[in-house]
Jmol script that loads the backbone (N, CA, C; Angstrom):
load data "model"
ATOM      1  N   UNK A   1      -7.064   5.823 -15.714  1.00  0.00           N
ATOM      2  CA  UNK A   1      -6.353   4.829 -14.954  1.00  0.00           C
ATOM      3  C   UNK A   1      -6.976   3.463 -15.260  1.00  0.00           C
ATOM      4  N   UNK A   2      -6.045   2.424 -15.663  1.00  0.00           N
ATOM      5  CA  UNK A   2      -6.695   1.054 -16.203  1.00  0.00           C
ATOM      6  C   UNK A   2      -5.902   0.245 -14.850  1.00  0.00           C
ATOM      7  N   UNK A   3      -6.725  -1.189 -14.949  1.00  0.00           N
ATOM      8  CA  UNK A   3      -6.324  -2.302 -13.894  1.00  0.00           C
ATOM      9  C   UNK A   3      -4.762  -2.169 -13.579  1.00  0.00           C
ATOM     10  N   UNK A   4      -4.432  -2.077 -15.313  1.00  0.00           N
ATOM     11  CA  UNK A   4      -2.676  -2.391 -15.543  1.00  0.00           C
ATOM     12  C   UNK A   4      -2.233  -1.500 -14.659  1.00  0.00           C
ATOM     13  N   UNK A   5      -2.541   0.135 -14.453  1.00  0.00           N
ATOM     14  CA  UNK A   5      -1.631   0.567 -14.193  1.00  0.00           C
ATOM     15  C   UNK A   5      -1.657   0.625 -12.079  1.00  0.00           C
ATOM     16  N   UNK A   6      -3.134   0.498 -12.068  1.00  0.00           N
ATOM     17  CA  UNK A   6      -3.093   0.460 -10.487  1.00  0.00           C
ATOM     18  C   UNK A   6      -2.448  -1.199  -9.927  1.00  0.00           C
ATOM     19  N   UNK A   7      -2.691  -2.033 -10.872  1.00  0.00           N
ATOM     20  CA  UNK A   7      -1.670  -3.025 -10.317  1.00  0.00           C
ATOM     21  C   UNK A   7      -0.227  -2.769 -10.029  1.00  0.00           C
ATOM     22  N   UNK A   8       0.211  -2.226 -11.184  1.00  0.00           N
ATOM     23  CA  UNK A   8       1.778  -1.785 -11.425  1.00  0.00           C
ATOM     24  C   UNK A   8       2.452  -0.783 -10.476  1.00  0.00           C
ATOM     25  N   UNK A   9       1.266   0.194  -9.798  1.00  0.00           N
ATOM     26  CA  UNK A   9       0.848   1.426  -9.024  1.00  0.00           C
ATOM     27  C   UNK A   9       1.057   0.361  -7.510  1.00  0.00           C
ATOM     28  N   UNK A  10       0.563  -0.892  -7.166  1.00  0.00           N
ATOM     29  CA  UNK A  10       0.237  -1.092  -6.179  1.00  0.00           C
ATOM     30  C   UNK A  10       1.490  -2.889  -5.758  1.00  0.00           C
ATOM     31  N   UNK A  11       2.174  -3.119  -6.928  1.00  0.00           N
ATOM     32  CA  UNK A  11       3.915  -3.541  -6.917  1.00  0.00           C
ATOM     33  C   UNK A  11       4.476  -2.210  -6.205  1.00  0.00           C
ATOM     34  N   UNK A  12       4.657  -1.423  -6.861  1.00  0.00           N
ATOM     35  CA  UNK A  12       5.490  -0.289  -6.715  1.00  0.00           C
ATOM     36  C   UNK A  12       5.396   0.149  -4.928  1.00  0.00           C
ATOM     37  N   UNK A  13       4.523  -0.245  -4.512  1.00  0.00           N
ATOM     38  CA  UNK A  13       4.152   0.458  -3.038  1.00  0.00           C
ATOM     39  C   UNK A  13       4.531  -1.153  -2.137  1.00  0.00           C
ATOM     40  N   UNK A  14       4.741  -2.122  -2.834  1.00  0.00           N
ATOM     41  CA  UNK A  14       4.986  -3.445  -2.179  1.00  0.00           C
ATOM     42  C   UNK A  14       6.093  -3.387  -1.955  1.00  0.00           C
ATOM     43  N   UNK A  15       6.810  -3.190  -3.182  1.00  0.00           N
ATOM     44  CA  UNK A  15       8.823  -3.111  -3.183  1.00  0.00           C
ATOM     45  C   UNK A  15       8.849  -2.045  -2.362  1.00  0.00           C
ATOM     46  N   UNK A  16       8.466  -0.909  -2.367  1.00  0.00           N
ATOM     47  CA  UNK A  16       8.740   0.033  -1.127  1.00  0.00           C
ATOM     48  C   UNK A  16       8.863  -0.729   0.430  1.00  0.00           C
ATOM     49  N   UNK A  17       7.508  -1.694   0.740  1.00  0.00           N
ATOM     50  CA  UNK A  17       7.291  -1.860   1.796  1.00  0.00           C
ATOM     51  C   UNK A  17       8.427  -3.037   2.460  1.00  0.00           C
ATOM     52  N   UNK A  18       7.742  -4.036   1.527  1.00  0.00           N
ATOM     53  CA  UNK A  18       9.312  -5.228   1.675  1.00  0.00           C
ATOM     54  C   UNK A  18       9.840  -5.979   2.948  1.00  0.00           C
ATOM     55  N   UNK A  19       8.477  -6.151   3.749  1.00  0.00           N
ATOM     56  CA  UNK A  19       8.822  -6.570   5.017  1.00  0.00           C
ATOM     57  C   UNK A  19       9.751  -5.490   5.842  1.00  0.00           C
ATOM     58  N   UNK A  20      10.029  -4.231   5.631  1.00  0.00           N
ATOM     59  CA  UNK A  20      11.153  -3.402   6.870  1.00  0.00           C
ATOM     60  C   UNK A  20      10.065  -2.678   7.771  1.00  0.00           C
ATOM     61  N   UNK A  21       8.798  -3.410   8.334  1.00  0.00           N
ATOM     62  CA  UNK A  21       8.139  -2.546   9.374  1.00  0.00           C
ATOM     63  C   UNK A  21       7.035  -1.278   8.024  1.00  0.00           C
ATOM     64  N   UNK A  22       6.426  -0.921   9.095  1.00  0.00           N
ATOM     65  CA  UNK A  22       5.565   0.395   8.711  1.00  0.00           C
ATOM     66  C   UNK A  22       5.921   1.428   8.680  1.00  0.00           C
ATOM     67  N   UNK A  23       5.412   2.311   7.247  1.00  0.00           N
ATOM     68  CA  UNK A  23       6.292   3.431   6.592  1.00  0.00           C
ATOM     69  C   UNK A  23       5.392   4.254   6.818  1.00  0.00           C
ATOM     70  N   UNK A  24       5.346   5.746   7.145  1.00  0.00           N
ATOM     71  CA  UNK A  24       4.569   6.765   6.675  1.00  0.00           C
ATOM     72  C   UNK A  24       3.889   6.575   5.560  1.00  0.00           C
ATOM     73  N   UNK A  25       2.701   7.175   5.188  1.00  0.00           N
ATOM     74  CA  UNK A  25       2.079   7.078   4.028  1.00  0.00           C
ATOM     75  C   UNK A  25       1.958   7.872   3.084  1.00  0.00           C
ATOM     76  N   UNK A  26       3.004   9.400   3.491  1.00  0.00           N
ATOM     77  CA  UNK A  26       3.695  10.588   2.593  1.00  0.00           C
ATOM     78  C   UNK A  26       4.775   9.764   2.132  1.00  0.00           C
ATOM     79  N   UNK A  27       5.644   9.266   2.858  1.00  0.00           N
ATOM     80  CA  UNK A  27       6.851   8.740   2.369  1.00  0.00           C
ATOM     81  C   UNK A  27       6.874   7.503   1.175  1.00  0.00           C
ATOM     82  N   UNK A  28       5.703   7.045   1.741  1.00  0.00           N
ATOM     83  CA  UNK A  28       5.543   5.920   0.832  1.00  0.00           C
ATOM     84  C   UNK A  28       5.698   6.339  -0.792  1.00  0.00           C
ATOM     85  N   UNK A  29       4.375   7.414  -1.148  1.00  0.00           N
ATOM     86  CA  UNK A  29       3.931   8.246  -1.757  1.00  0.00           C
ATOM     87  C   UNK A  29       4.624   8.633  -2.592  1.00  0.00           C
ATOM     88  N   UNK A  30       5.608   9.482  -1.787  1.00  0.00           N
ATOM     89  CA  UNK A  30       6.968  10.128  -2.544  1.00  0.00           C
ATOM     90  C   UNK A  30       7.802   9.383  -3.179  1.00  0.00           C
ATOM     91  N   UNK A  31       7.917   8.172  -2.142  1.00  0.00           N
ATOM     92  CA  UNK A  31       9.422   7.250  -3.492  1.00  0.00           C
ATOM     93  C   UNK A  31       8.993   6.774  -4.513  1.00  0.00           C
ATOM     94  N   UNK A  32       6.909   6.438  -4.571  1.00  0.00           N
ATOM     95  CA  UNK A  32       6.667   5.196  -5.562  1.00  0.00           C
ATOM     96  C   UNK A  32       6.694   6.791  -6.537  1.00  0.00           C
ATOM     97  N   UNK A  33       6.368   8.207  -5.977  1.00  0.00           N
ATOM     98  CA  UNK A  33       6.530   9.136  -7.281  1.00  0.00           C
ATOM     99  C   UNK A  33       5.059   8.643  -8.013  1.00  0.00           C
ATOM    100  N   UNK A  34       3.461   8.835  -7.179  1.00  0.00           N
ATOM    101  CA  UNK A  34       2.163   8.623  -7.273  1.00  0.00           C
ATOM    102  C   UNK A  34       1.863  10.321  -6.899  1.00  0.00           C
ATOM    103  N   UNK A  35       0.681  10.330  -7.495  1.00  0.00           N
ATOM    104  CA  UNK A  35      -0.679  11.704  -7.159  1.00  0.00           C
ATOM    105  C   UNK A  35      -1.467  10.795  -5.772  1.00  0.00           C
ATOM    106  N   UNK A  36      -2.162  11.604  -5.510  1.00  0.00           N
ATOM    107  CA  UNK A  36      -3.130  11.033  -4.759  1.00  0.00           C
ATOM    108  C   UNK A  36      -3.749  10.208  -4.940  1.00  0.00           C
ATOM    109  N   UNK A  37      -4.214  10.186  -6.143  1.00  0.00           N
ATOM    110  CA  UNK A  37      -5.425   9.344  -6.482  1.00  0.00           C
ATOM    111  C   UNK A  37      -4.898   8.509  -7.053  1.00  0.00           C
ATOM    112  N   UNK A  38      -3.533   8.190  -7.548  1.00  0.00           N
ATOM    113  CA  UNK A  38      -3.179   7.000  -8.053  1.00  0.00           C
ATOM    114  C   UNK A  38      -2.712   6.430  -7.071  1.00  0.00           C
ATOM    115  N   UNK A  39      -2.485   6.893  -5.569  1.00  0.00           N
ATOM    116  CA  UNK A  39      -1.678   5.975  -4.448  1.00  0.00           C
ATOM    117  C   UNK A  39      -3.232   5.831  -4.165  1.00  0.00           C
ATOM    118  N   UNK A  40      -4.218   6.406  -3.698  1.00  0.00           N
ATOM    119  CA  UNK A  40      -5.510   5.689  -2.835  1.00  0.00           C
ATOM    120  C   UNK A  40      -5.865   4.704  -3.616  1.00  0.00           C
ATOM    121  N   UNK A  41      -5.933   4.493  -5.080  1.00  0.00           N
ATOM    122  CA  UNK A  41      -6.643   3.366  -5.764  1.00  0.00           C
ATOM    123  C   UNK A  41      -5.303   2.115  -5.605  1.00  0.00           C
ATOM    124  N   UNK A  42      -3.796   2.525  -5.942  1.00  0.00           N
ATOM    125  CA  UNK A  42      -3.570   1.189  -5.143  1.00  0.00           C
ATOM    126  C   UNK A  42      -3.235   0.881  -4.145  1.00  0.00           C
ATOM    127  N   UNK A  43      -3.686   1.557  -2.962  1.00  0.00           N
ATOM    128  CA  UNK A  43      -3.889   1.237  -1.711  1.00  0.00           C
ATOM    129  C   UNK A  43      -5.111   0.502  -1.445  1.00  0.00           C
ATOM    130  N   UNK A  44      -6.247   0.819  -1.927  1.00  0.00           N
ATOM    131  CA  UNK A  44      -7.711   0.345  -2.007  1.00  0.00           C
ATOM    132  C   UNK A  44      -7.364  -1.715  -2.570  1.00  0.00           C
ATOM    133  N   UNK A  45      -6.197  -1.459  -3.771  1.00  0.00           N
ATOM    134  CA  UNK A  45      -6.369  -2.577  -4.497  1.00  0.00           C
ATOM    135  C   UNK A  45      -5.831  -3.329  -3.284  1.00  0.00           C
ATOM    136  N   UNK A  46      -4.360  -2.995  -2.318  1.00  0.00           N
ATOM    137  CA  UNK A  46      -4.027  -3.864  -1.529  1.00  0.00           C
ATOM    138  C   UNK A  46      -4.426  -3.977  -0.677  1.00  0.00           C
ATOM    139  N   UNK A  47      -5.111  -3.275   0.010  1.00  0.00           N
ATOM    140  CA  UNK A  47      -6.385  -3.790   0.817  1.00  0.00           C
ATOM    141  C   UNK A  47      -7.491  -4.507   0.478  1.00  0.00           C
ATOM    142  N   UNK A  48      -7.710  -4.695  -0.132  1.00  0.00           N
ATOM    143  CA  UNK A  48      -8.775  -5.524  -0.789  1.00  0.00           C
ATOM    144  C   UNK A  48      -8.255  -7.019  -1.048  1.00  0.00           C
ATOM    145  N   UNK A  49      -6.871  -7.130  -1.328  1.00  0.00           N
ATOM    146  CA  UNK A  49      -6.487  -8.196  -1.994  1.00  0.00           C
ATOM    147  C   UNK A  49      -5.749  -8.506  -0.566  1.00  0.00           C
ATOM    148  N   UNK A  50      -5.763  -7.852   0.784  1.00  0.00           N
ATOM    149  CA  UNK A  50      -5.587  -8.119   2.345  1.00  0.00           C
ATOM    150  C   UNK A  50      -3.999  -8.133   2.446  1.00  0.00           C
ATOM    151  N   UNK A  51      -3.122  -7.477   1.530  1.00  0.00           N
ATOM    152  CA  UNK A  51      -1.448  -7.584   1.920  1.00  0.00           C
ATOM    153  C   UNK A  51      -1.000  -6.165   2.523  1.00  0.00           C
ATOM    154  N   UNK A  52      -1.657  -5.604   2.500  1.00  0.00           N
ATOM    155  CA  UNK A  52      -1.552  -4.712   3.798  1.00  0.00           C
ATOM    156  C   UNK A  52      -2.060  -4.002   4.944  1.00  0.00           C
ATOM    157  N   UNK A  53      -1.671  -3.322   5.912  1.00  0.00           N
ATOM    158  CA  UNK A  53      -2.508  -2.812   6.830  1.00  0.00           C
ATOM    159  C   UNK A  53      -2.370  -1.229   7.245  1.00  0.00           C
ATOM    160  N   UNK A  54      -3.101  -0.844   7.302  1.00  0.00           N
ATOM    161  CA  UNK A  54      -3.274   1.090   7.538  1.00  0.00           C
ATOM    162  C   UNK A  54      -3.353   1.489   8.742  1.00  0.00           C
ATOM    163  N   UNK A  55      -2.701   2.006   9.663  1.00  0.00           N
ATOM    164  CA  UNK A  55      -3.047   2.272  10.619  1.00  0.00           C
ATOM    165  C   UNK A  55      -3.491   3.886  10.499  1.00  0.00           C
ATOM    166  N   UNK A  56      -3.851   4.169  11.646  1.00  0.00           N
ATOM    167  CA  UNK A  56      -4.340   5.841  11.925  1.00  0.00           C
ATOM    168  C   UNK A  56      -5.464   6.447  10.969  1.00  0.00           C
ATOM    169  N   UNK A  57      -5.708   7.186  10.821  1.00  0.00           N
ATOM    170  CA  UNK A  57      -6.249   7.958  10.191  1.00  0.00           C
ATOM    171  C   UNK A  57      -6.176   7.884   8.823  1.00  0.00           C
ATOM    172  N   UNK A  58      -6.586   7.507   7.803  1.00  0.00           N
ATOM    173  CA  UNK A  58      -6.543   7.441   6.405  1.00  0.00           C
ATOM    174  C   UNK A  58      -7.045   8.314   6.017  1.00  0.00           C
ATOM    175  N   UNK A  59      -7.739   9.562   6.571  1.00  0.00           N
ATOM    176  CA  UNK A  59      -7.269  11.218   5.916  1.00  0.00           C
ATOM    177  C   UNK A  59      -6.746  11.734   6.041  1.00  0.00           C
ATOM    178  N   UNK A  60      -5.948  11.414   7.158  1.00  0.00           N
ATOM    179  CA  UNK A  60      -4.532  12.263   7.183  1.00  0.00           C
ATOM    180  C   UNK A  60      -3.415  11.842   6.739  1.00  0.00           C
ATOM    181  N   UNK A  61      -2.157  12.725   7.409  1.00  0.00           N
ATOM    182  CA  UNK A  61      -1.025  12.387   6.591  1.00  0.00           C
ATOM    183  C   UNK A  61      -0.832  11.719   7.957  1.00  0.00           C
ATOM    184  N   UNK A  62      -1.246  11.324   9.127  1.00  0.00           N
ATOM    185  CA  UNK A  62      -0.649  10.669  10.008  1.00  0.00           C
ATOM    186  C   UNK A  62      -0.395   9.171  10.405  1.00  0.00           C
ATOM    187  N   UNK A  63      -0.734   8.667   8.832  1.00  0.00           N
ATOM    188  CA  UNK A  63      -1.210   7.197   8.708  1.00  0.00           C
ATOM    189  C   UNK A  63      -0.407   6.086   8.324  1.00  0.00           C
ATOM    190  N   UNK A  64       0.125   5.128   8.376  1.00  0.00           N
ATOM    191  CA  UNK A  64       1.141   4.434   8.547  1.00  0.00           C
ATOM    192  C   UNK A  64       0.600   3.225   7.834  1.00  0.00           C
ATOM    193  N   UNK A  65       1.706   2.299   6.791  1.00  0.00           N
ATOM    194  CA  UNK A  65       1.429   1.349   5.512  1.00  0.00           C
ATOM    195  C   UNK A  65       2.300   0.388   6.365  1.00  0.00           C
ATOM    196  N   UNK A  66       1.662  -1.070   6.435  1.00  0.00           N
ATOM    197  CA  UNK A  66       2.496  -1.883   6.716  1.00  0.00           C
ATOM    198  C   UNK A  66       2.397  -3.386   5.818  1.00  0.00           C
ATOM    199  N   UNK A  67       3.153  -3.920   5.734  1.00  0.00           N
ATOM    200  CA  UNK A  67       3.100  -5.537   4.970  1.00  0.00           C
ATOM    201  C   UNK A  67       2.438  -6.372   5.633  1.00  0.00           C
ATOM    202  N   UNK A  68       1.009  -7.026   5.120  1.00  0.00           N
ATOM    203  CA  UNK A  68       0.311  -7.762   6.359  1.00  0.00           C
ATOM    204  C   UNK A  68       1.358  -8.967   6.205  1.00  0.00           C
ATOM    205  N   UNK A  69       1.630  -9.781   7.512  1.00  0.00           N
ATOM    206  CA  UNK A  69       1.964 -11.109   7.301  1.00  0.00           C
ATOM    207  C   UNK A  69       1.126 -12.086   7.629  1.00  0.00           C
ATOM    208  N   UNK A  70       1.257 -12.960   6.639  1.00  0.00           N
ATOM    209  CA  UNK A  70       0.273 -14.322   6.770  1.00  0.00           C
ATOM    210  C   UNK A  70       0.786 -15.280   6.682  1.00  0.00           C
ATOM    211  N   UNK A  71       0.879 -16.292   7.672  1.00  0.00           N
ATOM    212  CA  UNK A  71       1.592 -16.857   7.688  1.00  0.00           C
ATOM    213  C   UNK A  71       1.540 -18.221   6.668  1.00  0.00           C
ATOM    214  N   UNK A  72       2.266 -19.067   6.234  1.00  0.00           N
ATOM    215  CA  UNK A  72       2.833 -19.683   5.118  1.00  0.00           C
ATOM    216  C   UNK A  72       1.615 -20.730   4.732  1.00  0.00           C
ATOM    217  N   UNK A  73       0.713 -20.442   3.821  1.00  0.00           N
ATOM    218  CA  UNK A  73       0.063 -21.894   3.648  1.00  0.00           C
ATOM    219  C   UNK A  73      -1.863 -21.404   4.226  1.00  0.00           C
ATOM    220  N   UNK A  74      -1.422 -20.364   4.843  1.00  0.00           N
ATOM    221  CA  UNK A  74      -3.257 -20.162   5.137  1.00  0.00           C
ATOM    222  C   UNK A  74      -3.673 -19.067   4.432  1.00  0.00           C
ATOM    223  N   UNK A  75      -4.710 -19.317   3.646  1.00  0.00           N
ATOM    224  CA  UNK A  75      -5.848 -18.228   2.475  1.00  0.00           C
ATOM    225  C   UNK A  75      -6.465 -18.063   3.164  1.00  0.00           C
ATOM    226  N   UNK A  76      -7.134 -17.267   2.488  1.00  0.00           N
ATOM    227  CA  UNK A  76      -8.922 -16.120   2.889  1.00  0.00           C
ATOM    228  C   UNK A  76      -9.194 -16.059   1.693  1.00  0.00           C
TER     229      UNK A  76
END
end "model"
wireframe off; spacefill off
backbone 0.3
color backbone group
């Protein structure tokens, strides 16, 4: 797995998300059509880079992906 593809890995889970609220994190999973380990590394990347948020449990399947919003004009 190179940068390219967990970036490309971690678009793919953005267009899923798309501002419509928080998705399951099986469901997510299933549409981008990821393994495990290619959805945790770009989950890791968008957390890191702060555009999204995890709720619940992140070992389970009971865990929920949402689009952080920030509002227009303020960095970290």
């Amino acid at each position: 797995m190179t940068k390219v593809n967990i970036s490309t890995n971690a678009q793919s889970i953005m267009s899923v998300l798309n501002g419509k609220g928080a998705k399951d994190y099986e469901q997510v999973r299933q549409r981008v059509h990821l393994s495990e380990r290619e959805m945790g590394a770009a989950i890791g990347w968008l957390l890191r880079e702060n555009s999204i948020v995890v709720e619940g449990e992140a070992d389970s399947d009971n865990c929920t992906i949402s689009e952080k919003n920030i509002p227009y004009g303020i960095y970290y």
